[in-house]
C-alpha positions as CSV (number, residue, x, y, z in Angstrom):
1,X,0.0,0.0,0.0
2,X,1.0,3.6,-1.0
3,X,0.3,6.6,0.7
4,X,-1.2,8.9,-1.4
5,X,-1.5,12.2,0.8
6,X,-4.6,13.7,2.1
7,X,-8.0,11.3,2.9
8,X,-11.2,11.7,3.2
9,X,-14.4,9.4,3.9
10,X,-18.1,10.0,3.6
11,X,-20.6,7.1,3.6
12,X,-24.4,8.4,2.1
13,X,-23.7,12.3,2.1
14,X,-22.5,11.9,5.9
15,X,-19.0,12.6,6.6
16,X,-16.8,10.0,8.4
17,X,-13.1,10.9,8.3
18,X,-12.4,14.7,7.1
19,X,-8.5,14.7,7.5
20,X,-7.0,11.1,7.4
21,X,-4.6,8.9,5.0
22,X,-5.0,7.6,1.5
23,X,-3.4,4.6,0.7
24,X,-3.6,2.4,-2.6
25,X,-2.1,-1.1,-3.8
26,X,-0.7,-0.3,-7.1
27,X,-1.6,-4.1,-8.5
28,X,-4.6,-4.5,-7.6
29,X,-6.0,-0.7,-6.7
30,X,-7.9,-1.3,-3.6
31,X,-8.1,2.0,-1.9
32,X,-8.2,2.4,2.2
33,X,-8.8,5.7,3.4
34,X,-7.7,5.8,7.0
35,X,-7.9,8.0,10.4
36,X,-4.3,7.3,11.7
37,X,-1.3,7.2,9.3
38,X,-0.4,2.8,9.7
39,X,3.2,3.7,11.6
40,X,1.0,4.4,14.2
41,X,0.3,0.8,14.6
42,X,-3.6,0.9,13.9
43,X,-5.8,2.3,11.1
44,X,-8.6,3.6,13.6
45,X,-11.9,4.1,11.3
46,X,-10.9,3.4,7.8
47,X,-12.9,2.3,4.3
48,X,-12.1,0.5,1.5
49,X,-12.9,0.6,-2.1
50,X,-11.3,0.2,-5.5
51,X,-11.9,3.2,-7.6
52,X,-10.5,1.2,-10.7
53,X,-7.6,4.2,-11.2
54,X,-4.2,5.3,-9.6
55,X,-4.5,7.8,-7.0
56,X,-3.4,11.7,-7.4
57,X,-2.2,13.3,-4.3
58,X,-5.1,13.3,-2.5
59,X,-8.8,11.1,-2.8
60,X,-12.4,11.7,-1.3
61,X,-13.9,8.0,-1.0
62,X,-17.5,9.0,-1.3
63,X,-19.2,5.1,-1.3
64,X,-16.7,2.9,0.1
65,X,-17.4,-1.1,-0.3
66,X,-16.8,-1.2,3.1
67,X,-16.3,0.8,6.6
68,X,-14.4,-0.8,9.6
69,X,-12.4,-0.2,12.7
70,X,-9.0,-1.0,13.2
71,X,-7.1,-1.4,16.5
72,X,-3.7,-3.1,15.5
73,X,-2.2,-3.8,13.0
74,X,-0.1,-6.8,14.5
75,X,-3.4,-9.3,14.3
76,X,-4.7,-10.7,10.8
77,X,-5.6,-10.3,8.5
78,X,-3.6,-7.1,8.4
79,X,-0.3,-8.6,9.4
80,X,0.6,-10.5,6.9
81,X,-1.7,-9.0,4.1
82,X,-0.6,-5.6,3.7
83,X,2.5,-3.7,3.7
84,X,2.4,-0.1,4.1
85,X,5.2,2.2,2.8
C-alpha cells in the first residue's frame, strides 16, 4: 500500500473521516482511506474501495465497499496482508 496524501471518507452524504490517510495497492488498486497514518500501529476508522484508477495526491472515497475499525495492526488479516510504505 502507498500513501497517497490527504484522505477523506463520507458514507451516504454523511462525513466519516475529514482529514486522514490515503493509501492504494498499485496491482490491484484497492483504496483504504484511513484515520491514523499505519506507523502508528492501527488504522482507527478506515474504508475500502477500489476506484478502478491510480490515486493523485489526495482522494475523497464517497461510497466505500466497506467501513471498519482497526485497532492493530499486528493481528490478521492485516499482518501479513498488507505492507504499508
Amino acid at each position: 500500500m502507498y500513501q497517497h496524501g490527504a484522505g477523506e471518507l463520507q458514507d451516504g452524504g454523511k462525513e466519516i473521516i475529514s482529514r486522514g490517510y490515503a493509501f492504494q495497492c498499485h496491482k490491484c488498486r484497492v483504496a483504504f482511506v484511513t484515520e491514523y497514518h499505519p506507523s502508528s500501529g492501527k488504522l482507527g476508522i478506515y474504508g475500502k474501495d477500489n476506484p478502478g484508477y491510480l490515486l493523485g495526491t489526495s482522494y475523497t472515497m464517497r461510497n466505500p465497499d466497506y467501513v471498519g475499525e482497526n485497532k492493530s495492526l499486528s493481528v490478521e488479516p492485516w499482518r501479513s496482508s498488507y505492507i504499508w510504505y
